[in-house]
N, C-alpha and C positions, 0 to 999 in steps of 0.2 A: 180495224180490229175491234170487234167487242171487248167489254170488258171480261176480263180475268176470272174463270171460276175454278172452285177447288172444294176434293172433299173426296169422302170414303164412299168404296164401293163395297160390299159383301157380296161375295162367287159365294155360292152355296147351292144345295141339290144332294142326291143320292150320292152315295158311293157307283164310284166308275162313269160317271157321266164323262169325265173329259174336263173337271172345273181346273186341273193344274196344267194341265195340256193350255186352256186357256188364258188362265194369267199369264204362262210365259209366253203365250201367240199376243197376247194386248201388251204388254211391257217391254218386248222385242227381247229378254234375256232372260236364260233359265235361271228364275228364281226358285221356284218350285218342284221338288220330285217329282217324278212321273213313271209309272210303269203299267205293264198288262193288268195287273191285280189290284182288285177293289180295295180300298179305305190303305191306299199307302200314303196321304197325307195326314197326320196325326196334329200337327200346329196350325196356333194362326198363322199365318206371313202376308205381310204385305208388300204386295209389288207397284213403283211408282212409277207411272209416265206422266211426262211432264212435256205438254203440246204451249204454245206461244199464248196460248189463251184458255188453256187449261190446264190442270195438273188433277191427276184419273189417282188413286191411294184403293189398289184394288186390295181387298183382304181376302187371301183364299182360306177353306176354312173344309174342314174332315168332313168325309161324307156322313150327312146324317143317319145312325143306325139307330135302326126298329128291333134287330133279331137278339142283338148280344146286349147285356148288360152288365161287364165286368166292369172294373173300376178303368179300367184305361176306357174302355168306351163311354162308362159316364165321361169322366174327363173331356173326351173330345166331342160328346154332345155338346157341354157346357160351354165349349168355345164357338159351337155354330150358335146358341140361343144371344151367348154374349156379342156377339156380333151383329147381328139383326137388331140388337138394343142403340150398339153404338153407331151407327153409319148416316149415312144423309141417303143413300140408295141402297138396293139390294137386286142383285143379278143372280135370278135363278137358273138353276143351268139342268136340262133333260136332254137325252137321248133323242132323235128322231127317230119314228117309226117302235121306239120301246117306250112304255111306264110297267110302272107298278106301283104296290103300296108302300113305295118310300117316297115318292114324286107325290103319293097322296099325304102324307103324313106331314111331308117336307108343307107341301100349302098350306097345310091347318096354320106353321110357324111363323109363317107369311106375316109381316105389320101391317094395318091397315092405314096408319098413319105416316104414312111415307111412298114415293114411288116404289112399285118394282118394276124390272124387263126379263121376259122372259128368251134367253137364248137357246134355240134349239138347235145341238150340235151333235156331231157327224152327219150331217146329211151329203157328203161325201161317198158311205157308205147307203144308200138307198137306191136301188133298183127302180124302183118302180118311185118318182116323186110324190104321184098324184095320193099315196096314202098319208103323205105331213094333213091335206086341208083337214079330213076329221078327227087328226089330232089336235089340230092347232083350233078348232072350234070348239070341242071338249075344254081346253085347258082354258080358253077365255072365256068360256062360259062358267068356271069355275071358281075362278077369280079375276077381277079389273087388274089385268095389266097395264102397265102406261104400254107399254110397246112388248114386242113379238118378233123375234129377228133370225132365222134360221143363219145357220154358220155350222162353218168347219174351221175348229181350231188347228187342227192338224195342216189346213191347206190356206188357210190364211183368208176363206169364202167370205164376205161379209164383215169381216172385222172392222173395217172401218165407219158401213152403216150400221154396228153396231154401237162402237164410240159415239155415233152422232146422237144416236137416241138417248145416251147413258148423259152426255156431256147436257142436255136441253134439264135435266134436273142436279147438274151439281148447283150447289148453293154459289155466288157470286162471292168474291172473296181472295186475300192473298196465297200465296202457294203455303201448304203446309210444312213441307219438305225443301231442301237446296236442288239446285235444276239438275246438277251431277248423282241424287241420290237414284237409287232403285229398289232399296227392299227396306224396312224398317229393323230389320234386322243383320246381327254381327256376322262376322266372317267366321268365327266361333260356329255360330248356329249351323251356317251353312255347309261347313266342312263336317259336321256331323251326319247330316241329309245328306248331304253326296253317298256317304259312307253309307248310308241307311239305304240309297237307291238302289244300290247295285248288290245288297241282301236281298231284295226282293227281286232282280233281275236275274239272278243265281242259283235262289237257293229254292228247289220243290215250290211248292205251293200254301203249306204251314208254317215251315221253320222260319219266313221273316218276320211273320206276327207276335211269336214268341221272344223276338230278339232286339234290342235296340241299341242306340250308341251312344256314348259320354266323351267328351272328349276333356283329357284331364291335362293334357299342357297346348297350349298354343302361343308361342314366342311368335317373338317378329325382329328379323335383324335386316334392315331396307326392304330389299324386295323377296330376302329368303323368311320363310314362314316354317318353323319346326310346329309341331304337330303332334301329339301321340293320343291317340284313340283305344278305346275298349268295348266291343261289340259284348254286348251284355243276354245271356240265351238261359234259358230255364231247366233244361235238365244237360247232363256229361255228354252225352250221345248226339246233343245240337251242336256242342262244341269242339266233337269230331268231325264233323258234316262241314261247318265252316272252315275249318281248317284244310278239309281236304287231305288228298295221299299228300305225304311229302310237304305240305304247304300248299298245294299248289293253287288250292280253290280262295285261301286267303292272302294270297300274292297275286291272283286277278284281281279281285276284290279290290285290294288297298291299292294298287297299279291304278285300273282306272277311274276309281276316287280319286287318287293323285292327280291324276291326268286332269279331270273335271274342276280342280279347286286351281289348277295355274291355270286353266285360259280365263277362271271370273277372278281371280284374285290379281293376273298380271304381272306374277311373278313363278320361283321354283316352289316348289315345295318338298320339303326333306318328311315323309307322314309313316310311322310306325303305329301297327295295329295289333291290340292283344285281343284274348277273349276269355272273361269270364263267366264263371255261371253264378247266378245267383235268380234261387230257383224262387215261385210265384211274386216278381218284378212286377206282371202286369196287373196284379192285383191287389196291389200293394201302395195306398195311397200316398206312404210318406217316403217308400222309394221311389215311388212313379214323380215326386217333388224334383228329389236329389236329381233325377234324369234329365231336368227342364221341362216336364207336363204341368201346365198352370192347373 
């Protein structure tokens, strides 16, 4: 066995590429939200896999946006650029067979003073392969990639010669992390996300953007976890929509958030859910604080 390496990775790229699709296909567990709809990762997180001779500290990180500039989207700029600052790698993540000018915008961010790997994912979805080569010659003519790996997160394509490539520049070193860990973050955090995923699973195609979640108690009595959450929406009429006739759209909602927080947490969970308004939240820098946006 060689020796021991260890160190941060940064997923970054556009919105919807597949970057939380892929942290949780590389760390084997959903750490990360995922859904049909662009930019629903809003934090960093980091996901940890921990191999016999390495340990991977992948950071996934908000898709970078060009079009909006409200203060939550400053916000989760500021977490892709701080990211790219802090890491030993960065793994940029594009579509097959798509770009635009977020994939261009996203390279300008590129460091020159560090690897990157460029992953090109769903290629699952591609008819016709033979159109990745003049993609994949554009992009390295673009910028020096260390490596180039086409993958599909969704089907597991690749994933492991893509570790290989990623693993040949972590820095040599003890683990940073315990072998048991997986995210760098609390259970806290995550029973929040859950709750935030299945807003965007649910609800139109506006109303999750507007809306986020806090979560104001979370006990722990062994392996039962109480829980009480506040989904936070911008105007009266979002907070109809969530709720639903009768309850019923936010008695899905908290059900399988529930569901989602006992198979990662290992135990029951007891999870009530409110909803308040409190109207321009996302542009609001010192409520966007209270919420957990760094």
């Amino acid at each position: 066995m060689g020796e021991m390496r260890s160190g941060h990775v940064a997923i970054v790229g556009r919105p919807n590429v597949g970057k939380s699709t892929l942290l949780n296909r590389l760390v084997g567990e959903k750490i990360s939200i995922v859904s049909r709809k662009a930019q629903t990762t809003r934090h960093r997180i980091a996901g940890i896999l921990t191999r016999p001779d390495a340990q991977f500290v992948f950071v996934d990180t908000p898709g970078f946006q060009t079009r909006h500039t409200g203060a939550l989207n400053r916000t989760m700029n500021r977490n892709v650029t701080r990211a790219l600052a802090d890491v030993d790698v960065v793994l940029m993540v594009i579509e097959a067979g798509r770009s635009d000018d977020g994939d261009e915008a996203m390279i300008r961010l590129l460091p020159r003073d560090r690897p990157v790997a460029l992953a090109v994912n769903k290629i699952d979805r591609l008819g016709d392969k033979t159109v990745l080569l003049p993609m994949l010659a554009r992009f390295s003519a673009e910028f020096p990639f260390a490596a180039i790996v086409p993958v599909s997160a969704a089907r597991g394509t690749q994933i492991e010669d893509l570790l290989a490539e990623v693993k040949k520049y972590l820095p040599c070193g003890e683990m940073l992390f315990g072998e048991d860990e997986m995210t760098d973050r609390s259970e806290r955090f995550l029973a929040a996300e859950y709750l935030r995923e299945k807003l965007f699973r649910y609800l139109g195609d506006e109303l999750p953007y507007a809306a986020a979640v806090e979560i104001e108690k979370f006990e722990q009595d062994g392996a039962l976890r109480r829980i009480a959450a506040v989904v936070v929406v911008e105007r009266l009429a979002h907070k109809g929509i969530v709720i639903g006739r009768g309850g019923q759209m936010l008695k899905k909602i908290a059900s399988e958030a529930r569901q989602d927080m006992e198979r990662l947490f290992g135990g029951k969970v007891f999870l009530e859910v409110f909803v308040q308004v409190r109207s321009g939240w996302a542009d609001d820098e010192r409520l966007l604080g209270s919420l957990g946006y760094e």
